[in-house]
C-alpha distance (Angstrom), angle and dihedral (degrees) to the residues before:
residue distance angle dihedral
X1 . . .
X2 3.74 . .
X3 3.49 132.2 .
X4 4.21 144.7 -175.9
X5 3.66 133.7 -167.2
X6 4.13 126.1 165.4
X7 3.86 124.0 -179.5
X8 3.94 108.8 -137.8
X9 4.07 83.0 -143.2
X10 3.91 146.9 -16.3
X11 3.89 150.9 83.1
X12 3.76 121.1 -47.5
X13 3.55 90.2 -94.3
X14 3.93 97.3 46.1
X15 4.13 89.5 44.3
X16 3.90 92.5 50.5
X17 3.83 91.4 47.8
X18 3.69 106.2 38.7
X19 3.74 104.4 35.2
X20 3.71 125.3 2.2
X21 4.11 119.6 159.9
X22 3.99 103.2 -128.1
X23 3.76 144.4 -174.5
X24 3.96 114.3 -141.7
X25 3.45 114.1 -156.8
X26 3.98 123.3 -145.6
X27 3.42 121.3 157.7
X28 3.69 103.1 -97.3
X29 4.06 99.1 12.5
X30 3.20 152.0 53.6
X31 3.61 148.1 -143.0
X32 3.62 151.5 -165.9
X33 4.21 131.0 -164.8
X34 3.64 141.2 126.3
X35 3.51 113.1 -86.4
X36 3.84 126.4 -117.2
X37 3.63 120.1 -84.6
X38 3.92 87.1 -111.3
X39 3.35 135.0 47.2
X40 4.29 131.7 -36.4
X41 3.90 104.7 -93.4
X42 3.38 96.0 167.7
X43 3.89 107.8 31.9
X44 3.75 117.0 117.8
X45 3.64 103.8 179.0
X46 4.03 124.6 -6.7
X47 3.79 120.0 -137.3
X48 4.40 119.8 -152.5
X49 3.53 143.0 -168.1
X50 3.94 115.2 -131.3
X51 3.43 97.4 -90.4
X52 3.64 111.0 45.1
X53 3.70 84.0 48.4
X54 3.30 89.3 61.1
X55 3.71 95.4 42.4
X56 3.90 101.8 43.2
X57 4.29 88.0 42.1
X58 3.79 86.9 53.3
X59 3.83 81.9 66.2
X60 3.40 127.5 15.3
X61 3.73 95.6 67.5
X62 3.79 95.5 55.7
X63 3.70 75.4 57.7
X64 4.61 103.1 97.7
X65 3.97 103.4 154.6
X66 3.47 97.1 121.2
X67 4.09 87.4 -152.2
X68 3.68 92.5 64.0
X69 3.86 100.2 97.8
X70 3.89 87.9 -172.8
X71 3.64 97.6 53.2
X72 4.48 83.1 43.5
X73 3.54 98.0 52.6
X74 3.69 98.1 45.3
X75 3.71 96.9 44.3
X76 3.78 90.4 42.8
X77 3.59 112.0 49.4
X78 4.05 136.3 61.5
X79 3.69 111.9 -74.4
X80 4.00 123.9 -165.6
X81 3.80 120.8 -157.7
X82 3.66 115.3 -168.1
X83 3.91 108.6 -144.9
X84 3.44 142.9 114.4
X85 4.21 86.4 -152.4
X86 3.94 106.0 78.7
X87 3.44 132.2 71.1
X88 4.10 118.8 -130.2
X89 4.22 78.0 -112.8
X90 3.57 89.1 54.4
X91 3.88 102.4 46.7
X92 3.92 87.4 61.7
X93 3.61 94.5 144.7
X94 3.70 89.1 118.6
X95 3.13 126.6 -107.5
X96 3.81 91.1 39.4
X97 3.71 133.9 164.1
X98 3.92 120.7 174.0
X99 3.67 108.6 -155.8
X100 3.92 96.2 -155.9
X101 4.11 100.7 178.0
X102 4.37 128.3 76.5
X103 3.96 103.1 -28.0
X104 3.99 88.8 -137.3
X105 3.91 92.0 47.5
X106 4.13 88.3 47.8
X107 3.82 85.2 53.1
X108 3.58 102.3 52.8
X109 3.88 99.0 44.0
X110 3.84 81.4 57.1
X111 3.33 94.4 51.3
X112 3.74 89.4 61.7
X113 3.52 96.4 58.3
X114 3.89 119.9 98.4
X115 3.73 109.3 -104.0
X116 3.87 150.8 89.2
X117 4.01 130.2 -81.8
X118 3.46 120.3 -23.7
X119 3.80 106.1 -156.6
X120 3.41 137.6 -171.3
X121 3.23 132.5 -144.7
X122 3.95 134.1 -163.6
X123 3.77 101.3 -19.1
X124 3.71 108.8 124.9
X125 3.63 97.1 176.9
X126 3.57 93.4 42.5
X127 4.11 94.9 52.4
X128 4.00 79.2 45.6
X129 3.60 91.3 61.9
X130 3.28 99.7 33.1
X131 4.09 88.2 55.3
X132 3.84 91.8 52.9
X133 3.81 86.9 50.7
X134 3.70 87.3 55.0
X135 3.87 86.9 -124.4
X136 4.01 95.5 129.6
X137 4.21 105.3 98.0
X138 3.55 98.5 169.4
X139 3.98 129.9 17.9
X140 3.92 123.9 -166.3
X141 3.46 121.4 -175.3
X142 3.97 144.2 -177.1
X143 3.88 114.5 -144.2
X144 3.62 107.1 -161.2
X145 3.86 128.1 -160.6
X146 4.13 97.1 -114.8
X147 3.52 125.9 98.5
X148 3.84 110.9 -151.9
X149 3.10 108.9 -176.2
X150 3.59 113.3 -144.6
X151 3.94 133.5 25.3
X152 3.32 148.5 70.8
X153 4.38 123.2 -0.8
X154 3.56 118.8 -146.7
X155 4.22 81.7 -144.6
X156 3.34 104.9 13.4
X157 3.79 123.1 -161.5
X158 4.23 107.7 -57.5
X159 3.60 95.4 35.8
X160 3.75 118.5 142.8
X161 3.39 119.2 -95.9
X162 3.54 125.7 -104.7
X163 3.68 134.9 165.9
X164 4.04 120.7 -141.4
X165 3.79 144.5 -158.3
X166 3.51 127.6 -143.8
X167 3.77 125.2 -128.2
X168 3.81 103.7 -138.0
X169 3.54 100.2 -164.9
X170 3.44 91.9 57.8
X171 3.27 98.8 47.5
X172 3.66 127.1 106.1
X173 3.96 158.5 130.0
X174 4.43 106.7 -98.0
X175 3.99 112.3 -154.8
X176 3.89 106.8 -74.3
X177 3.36 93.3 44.1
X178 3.74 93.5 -84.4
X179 4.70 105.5 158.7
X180 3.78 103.7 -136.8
X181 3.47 101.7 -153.3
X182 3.57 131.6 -178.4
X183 4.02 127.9 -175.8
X184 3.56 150.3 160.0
X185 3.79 136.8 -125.6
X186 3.77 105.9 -120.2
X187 4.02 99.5 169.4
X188 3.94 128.1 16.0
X189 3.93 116.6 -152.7
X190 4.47 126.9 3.9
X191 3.60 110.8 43.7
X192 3.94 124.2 -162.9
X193 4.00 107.4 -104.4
X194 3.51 140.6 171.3
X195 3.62 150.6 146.1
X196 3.76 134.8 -102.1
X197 4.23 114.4 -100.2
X198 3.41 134.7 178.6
X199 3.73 111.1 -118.0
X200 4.04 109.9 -179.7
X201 3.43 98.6 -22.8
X202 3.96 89.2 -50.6
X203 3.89 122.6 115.9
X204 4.02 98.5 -124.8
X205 4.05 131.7 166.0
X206 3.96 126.7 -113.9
X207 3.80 113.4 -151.9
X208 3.50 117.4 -141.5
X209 3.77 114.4 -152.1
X210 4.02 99.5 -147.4
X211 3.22 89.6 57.6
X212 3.71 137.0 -158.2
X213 4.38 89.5 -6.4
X214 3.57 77.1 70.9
X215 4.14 94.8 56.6
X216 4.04 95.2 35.1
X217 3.91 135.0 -64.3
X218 4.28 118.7 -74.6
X219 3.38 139.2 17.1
X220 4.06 109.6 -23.6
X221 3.83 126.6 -136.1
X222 4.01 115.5 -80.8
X223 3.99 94.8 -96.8
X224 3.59 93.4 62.8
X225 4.03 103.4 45.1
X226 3.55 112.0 80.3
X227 3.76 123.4 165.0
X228 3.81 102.5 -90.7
X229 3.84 96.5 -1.4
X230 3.46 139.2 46.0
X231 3.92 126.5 -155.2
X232 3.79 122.5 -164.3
X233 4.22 111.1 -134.4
């Protein structure tokens, strides 16, 4: 199973524990959602692009308190960086494999393997290719109150379409106002779209078949995705 957290801003530490893009892993699945504000519980191996490799092993080793469960489970268990940049010597944040060959390909023979969640952390591009893939089961995601203002998109403009479900029970508002928000890909590529019409003096919806091509390429703004149809405002 696959999943995906990002952190909208902070410190290593912060990013890592508020909002970190991830890749579950269970045989057969996979998910994406933002991690838990402490600790991995259910992590079996972690999976990184090049940079947040590089970032997060710049860190977490010089991290030794054996009570920090974040600093335990990331030093600890398998990680997978997938780049054809470092060197086995250089990827020495042990354990360590560098998965050097098609980042989709990579993905999927790990997904065959016997195990737990695979998640991913950081690693826009990666979750990026991993969502066009269709690779992403599960995604969980923290909303926080900030607007930036610039920076990077999780699914920036272009991005395949993909309609999503919410998990209700898992859904809620964290101290700070921070939405925890966790949701499944149900469809990967055309989405249903329309406009509103007036249809006897009643506001009504007209489905167009291509989809959301027809409206503008990537993910659209809130108030036109809907769960199986999406309206343009």
């Amino acid at each position: 199973m696959i999943t995906d957290s990002n952190r909208v801003m902070g410190s290593p530490a912060t990013t890592f524990g508020h909002d970190v893009m991830e890749i579950t892993q269970r045989r057969g699945r996979a998910t994406h959602r933002p991690r838990e504000p402490r600790g991995t519980p259910t992590a079996d191996a972690f999976l990184f692009g090049r940079t947040s490799y590089g970032l997060l092993g710049g860190y977490w080793p010089e991290v030794s308190e054996p009570d920090d469960l974040i600093a335990t489970t990331l030093n600890t268990l398998p990680k997978y960086v997938v780049s054809s940049t470092p060197t086995d010597e250089e990827a020495d944040w042990s354990p360590t494999t560098v998965l050097r060959g098609d980042p989709a390909d990579e993905v999927r023979r790990l997904k065959e393997l016997p195990g737990g969640e695979l998640q991913v952390h950081g690693s826009w591009k990666l979750v990026q290719t991993l969502h066009r893939a269709g690779l992403v089961d599960v995604y969980r995601l923290l909303q926080f109150p900030v607007i930036v203002g610039t920076g990077k998109r999780l699914l920036p403009d272009g991005s395949t379409p993909a309609t999503l479900a919410t998990v209700e029970e898992h859904a809620r508002v964290l101290p700070g106002g921070v939405v925890s928000l966790t949701v499944t890909p149900t469809s990967l590529g055309a989405i249903s779209a329309g406009a509103y019409t007036v249809d006897a003096g009643r506001s009504a919806t007209v489905l167009d078949p291509t989809g959301f091509e027809a409206l503008g390429s990537g993910l659209a703004p809130s108030h036109r995705l809907l769960p199986r149809v999406a309206r343009s405002c």
